[in-house]
Chimera marker file (.cmm) of the C-alpha trace (Angstrom):
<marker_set name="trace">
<marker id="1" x="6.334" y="21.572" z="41.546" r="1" g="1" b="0" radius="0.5"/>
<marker id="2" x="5.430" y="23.843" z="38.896" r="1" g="1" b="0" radius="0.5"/>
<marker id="3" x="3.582" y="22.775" z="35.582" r="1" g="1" b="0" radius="0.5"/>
<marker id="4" x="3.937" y="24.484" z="32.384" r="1" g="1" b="0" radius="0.5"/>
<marker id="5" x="0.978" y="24.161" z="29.993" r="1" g="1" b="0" radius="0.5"/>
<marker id="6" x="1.007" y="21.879" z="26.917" r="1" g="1" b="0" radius="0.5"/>
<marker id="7" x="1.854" y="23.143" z="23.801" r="1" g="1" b="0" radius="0.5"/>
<marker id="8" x="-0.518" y="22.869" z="21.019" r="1" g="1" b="0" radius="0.5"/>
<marker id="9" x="-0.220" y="22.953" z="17.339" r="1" g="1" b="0" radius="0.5"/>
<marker id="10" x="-2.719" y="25.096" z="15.698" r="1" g="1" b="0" radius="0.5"/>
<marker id="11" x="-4.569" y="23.145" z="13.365" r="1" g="1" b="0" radius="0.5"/>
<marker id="12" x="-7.068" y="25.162" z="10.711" r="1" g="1" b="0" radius="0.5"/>
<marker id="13" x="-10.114" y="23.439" z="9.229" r="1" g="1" b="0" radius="0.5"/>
<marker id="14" x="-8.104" y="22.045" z="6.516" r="1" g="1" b="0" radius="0.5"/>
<marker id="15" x="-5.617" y="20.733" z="8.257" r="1" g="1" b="0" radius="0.5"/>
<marker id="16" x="-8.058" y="19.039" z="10.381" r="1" g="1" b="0" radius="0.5"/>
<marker id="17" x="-9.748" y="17.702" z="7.203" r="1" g="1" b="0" radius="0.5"/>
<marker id="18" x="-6.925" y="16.312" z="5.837" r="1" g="1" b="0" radius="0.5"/>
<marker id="19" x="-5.938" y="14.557" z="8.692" r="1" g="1" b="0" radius="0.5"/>
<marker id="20" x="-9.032" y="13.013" z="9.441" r="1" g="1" b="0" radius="0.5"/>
<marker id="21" x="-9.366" y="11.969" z="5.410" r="1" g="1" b="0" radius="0.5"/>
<marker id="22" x="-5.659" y="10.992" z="5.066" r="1" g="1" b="0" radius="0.5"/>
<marker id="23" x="-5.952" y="7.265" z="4.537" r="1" g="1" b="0" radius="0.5"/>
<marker id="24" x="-8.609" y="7.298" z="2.333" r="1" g="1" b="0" radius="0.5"/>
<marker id="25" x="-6.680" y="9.728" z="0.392" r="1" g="1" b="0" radius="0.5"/>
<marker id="26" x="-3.946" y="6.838" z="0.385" r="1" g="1" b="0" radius="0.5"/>
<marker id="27" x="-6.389" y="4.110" z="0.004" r="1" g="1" b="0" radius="0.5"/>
<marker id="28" x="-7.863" y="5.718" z="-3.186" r="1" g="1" b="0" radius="0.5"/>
<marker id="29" x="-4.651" y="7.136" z="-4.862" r="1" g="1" b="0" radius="0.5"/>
<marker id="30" x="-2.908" y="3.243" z="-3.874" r="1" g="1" b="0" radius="0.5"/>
<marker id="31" x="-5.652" y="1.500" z="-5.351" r="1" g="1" b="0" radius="0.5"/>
<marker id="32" x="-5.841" y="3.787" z="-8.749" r="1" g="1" b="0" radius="0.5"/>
<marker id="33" x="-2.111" y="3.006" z="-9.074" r="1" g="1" b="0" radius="0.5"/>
<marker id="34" x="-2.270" y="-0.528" z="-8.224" r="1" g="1" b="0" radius="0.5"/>
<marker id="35" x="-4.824" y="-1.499" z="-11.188" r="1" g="1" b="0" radius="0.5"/>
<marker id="36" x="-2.409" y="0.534" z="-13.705" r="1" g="1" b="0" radius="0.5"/>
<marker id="37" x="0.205" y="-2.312" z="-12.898" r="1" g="1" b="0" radius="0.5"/>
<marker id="38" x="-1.871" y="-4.897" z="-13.119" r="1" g="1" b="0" radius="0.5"/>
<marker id="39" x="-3.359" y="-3.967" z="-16.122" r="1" g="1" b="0" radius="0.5"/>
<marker id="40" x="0.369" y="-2.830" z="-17.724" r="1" g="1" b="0" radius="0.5"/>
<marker id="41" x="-0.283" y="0.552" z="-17.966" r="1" g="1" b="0" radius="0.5"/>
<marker id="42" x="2.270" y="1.489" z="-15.269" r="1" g="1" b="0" radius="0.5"/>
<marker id="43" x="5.520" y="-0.106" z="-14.710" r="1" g="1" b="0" radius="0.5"/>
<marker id="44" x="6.314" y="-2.085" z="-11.497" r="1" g="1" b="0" radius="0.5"/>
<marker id="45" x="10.270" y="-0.100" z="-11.687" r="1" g="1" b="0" radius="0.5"/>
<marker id="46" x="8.589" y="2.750" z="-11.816" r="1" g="1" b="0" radius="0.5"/>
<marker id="47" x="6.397" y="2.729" z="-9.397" r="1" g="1" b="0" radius="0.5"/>
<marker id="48" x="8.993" y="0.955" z="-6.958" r="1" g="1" b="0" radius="0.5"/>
<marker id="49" x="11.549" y="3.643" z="-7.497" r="1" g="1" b="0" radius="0.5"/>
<marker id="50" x="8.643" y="6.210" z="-6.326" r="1" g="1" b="0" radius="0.5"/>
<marker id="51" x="7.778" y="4.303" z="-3.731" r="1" g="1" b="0" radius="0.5"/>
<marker id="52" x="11.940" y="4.286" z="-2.179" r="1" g="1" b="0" radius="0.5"/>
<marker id="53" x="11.952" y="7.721" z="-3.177" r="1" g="1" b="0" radius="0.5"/>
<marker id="54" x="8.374" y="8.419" z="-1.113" r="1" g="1" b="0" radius="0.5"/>
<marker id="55" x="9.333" y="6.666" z="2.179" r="1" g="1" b="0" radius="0.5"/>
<marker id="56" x="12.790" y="8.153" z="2.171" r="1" g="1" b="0" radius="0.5"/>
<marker id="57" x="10.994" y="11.530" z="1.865" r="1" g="1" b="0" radius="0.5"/>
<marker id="58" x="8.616" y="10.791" z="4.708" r="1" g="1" b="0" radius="0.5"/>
<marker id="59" x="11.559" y="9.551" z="7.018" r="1" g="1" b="0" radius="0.5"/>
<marker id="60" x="13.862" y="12.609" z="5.940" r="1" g="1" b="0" radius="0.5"/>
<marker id="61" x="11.715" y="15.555" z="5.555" r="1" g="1" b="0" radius="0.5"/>
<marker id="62" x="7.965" y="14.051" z="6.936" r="1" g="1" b="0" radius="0.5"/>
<marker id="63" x="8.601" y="12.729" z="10.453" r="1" g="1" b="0" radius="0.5"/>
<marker id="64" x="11.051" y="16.381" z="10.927" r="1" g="1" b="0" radius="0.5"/>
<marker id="65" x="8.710" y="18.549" z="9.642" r="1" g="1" b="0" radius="0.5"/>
<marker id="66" x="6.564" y="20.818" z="12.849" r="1" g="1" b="0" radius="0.5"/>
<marker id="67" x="4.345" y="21.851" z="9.732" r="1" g="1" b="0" radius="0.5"/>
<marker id="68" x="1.061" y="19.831" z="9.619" r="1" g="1" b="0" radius="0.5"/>
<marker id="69" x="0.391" y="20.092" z="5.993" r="1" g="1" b="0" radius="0.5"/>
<marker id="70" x="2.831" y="19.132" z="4.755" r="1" g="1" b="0" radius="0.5"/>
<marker id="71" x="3.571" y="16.221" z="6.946" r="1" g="1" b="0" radius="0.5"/>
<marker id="72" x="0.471" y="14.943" z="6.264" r="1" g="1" b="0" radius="0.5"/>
<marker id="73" x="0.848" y="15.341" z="2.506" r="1" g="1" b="0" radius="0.5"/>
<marker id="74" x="4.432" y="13.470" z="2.901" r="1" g="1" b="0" radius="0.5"/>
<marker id="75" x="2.351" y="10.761" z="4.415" r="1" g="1" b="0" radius="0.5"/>
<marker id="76" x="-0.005" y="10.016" z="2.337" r="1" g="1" b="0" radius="0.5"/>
<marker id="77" x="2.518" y="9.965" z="-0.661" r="1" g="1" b="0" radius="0.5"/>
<marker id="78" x="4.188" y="7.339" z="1.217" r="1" g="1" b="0" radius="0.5"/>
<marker id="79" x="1.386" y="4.900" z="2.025" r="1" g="1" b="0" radius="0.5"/>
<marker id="80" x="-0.321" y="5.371" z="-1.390" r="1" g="1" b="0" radius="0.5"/>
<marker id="81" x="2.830" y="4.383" z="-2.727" r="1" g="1" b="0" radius="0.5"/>
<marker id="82" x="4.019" y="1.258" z="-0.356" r="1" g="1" b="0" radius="0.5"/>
<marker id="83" x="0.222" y="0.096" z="-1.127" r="1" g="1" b="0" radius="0.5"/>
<marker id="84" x="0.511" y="0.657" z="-5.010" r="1" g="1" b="0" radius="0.5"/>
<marker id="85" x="3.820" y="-1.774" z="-4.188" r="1" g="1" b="0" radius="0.5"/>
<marker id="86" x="2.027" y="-4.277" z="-1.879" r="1" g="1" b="0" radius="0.5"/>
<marker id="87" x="-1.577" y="-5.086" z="-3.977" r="1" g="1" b="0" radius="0.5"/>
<marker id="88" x="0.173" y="-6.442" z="-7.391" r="1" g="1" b="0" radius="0.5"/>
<marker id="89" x="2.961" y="-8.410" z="-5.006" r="1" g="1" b="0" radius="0.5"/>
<marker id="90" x="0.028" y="-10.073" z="-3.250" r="1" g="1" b="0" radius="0.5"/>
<marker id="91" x="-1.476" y="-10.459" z="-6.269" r="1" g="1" b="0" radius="0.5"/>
<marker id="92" x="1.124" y="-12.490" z="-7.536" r="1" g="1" b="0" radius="0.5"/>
<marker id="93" x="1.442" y="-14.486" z="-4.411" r="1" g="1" b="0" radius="0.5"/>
<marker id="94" x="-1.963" y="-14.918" z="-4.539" r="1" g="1" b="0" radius="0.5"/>
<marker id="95" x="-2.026" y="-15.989" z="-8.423" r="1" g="1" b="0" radius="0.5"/>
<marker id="96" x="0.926" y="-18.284" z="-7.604" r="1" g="1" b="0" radius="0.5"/>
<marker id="97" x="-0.990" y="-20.370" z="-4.782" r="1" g="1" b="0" radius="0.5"/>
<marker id="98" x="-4.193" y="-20.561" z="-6.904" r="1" g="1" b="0" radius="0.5"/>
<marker id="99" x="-2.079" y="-22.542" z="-9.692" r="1" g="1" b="0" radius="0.5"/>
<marker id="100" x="-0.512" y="-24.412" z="-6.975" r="1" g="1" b="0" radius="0.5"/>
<marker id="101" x="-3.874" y="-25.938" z="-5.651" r="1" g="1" b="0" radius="0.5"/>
<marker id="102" x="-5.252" y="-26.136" z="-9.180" r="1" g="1" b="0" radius="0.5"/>
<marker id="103" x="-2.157" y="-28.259" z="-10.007" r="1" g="1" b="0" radius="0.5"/>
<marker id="104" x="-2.397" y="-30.559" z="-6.969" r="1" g="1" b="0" radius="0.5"/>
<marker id="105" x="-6.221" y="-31.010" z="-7.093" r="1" g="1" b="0" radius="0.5"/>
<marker id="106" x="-5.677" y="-32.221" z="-11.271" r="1" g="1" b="0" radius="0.5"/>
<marker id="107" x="-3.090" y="-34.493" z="-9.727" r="1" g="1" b="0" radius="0.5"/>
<marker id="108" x="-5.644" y="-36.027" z="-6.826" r="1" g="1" b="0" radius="0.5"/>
<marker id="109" x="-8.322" y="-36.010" z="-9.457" r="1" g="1" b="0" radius="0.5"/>
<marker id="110" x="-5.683" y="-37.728" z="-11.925" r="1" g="1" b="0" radius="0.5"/>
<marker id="111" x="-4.639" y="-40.161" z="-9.010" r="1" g="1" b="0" radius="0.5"/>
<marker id="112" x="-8.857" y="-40.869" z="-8.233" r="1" g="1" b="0" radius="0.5"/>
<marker id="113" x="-9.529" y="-41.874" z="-12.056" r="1" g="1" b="0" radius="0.5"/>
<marker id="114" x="-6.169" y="-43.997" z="-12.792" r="1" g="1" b="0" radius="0.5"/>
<marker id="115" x="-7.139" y="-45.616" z="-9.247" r="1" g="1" b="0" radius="0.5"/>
<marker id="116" x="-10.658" y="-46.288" z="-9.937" r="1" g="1" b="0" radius="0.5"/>
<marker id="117" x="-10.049" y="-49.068" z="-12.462" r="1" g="1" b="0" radius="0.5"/>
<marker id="118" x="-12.746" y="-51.961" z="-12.547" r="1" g="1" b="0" radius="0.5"/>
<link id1="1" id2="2" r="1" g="1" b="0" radius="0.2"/>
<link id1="2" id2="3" r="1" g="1" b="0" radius="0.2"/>
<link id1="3" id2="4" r="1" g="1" b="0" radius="0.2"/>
<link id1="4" id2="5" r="1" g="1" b="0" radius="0.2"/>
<link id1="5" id2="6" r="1" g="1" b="0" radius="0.2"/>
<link id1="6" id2="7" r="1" g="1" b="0" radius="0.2"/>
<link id1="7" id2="8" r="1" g="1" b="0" radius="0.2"/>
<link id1="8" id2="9" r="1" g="1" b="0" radius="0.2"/>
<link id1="9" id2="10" r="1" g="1" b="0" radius="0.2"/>
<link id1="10" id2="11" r="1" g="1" b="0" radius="0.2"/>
<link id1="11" id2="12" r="1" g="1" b="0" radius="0.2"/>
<link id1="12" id2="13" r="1" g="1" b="0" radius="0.2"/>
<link id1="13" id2="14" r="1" g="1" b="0" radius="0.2"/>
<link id1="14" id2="15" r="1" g="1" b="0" radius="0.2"/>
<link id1="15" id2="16" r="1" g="1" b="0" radius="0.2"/>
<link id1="16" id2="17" r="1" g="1" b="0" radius="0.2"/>
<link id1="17" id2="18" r="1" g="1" b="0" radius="0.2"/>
<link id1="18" id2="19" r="1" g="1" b="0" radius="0.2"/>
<link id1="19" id2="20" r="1" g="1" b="0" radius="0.2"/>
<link id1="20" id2="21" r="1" g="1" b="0" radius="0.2"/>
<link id1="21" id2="22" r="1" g="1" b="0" radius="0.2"/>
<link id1="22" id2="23" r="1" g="1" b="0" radius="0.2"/>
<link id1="23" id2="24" r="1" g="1" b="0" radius="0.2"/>
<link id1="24" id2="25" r="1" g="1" b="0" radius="0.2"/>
<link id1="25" id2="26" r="1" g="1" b="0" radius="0.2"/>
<link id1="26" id2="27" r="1" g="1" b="0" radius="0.2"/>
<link id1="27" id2="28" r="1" g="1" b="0" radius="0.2"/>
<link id1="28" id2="29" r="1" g="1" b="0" radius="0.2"/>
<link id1="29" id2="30" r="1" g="1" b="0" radius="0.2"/>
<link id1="30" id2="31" r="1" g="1" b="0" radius="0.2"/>
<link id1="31" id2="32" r="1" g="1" b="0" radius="0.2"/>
<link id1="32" id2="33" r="1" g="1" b="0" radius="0.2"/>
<link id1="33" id2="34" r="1" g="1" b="0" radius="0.2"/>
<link id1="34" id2="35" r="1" g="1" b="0" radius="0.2"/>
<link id1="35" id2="36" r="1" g="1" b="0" radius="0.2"/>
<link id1="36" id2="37" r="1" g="1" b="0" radius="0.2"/>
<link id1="37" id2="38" r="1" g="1" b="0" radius="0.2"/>
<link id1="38" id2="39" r="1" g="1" b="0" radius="0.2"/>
<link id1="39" id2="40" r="1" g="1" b="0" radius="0.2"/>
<link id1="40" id2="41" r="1" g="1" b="0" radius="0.2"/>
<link id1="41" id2="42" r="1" g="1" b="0" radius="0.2"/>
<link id1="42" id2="43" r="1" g="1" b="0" radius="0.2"/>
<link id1="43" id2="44" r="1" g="1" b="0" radius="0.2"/>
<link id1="44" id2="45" r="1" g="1" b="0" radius="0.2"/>
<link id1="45" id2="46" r="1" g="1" b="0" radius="0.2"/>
<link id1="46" id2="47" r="1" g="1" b="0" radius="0.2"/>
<link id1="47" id2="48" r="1" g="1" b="0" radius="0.2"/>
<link id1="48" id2="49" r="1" g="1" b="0" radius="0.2"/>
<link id1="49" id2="50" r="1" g="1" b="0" radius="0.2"/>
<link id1="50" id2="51" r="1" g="1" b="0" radius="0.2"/>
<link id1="51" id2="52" r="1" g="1" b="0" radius="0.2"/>
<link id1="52" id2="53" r="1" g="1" b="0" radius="0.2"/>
<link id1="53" id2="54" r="1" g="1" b="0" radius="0.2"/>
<link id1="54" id2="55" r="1" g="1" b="0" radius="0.2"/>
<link id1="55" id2="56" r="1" g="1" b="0" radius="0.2"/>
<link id1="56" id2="57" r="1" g="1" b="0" radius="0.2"/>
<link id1="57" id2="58" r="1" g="1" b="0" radius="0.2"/>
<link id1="58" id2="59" r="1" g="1" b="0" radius="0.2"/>
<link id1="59" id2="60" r="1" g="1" b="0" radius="0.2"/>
<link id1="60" id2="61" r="1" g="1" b="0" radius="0.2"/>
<link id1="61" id2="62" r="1" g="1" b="0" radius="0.2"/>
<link id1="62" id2="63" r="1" g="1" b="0" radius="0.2"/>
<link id1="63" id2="64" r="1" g="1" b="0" radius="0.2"/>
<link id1="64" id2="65" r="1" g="1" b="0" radius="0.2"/>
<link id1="65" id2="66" r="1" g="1" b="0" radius="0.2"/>
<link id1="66" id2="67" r="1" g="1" b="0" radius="0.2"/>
<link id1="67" id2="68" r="1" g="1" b="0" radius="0.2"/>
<link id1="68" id2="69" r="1" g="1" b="0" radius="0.2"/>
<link id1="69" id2="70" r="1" g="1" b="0" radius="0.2"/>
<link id1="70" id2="71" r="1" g="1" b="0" radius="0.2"/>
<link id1="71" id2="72" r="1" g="1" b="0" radius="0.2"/>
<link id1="72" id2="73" r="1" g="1" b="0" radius="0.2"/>
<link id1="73" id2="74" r="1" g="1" b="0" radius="0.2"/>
<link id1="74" id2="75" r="1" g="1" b="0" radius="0.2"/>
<link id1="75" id2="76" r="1" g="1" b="0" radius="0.2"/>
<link id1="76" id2="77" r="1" g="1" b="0" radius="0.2"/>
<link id1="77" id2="78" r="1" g="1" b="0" radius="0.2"/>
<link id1="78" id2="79" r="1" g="1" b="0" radius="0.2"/>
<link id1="79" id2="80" r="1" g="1" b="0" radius="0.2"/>
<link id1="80" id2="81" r="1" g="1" b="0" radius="0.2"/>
<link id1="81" id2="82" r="1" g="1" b="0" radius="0.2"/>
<link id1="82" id2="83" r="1" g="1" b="0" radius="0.2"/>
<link id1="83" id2="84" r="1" g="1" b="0" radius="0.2"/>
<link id1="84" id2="85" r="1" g="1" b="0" radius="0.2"/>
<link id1="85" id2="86" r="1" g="1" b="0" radius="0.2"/>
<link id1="86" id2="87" r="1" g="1" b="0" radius="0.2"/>
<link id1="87" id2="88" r="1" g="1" b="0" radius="0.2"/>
<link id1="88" id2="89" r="1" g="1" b="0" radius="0.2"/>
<link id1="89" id2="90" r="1" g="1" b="0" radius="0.2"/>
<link id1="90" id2="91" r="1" g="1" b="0" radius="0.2"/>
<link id1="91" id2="92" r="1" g="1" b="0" radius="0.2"/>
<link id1="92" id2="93" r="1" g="1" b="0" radius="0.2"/>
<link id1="93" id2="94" r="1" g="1" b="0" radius="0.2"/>
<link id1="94" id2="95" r="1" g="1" b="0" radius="0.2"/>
<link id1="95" id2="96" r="1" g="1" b="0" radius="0.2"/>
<link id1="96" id2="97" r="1" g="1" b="0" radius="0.2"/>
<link id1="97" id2="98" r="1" g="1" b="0" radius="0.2"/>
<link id1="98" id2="99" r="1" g="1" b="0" radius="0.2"/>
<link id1="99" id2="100" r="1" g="1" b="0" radius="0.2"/>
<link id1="100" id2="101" r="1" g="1" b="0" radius="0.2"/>
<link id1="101" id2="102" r="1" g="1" b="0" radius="0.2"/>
<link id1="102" id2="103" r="1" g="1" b="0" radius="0.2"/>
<link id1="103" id2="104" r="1" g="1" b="0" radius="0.2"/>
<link id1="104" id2="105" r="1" g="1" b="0" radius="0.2"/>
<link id1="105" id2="106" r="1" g="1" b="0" radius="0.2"/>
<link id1="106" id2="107" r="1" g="1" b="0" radius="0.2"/>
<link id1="107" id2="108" r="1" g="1" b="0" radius="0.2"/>
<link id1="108" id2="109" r="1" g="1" b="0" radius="0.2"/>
<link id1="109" id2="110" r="1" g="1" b="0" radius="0.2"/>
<link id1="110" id2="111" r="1" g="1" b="0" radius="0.2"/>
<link id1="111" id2="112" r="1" g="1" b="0" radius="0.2"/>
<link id1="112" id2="113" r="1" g="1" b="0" radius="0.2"/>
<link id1="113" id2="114" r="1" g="1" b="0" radius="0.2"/>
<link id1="114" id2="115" r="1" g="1" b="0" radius="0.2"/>
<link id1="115" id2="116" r="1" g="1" b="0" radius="0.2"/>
<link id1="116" id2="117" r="1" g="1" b="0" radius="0.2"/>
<link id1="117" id2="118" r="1" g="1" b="0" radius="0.2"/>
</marker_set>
């Protein structure tokens, strides 16, 4: 049976770099863009749109691409932007629940003193 040797990709130190720093990259650049929407100075469209726009890049030209660099550039646009999506979502959810429990613990509290009558 003969074997033909793997082929391998030649990576340079960048390359290397930036794949070994790429979701920090996405981590950082996600949470920047994150705090603009919460704080209003980015719109949730906007950054929505990017974020359809970034994955359908990544799933086009990303996952096609024998090129490391730019793959790995393609990637981290994506996940910076699904995560710039995701935090003020969860946020809301998050928000949501809080008033939820503050509502229902008023109402127990409310319940305890109208109860407690003497």
């Amino acid at each position: 049976m003969a074997t033909s040797p793997a082929i391998e990709l030649h990576e340079g130190d960048s390359d290397q770099r930036l794949r070994s720093y790429r979701l920090r990259i996405a981590l950082a650049i996600g949470l920047v863009e994150s705090l603009l929407v919460l704080v209003g100075g980015l719109g949730w469209f906007w950054v929505l749109a990017l974020a359809a726009v970034a994955v359908a890049l990544h799933l086009v030209v990303g996952r096609r691409t024998d090129r490391r660099t730019p793959r790995e550039v393609i990637w981290i646009l994506a996940v910076s932007q699904l995560i710039a999506v995701l935090v003020p979502v969860l946020w809301v959810l998050v928000k949501g629940l809080a008033i939820v429990a503050l509502v229902l613990m008023a109402g127990v509290l409310l319940a305890m003193l109208l109860l407690d009558r003497r």
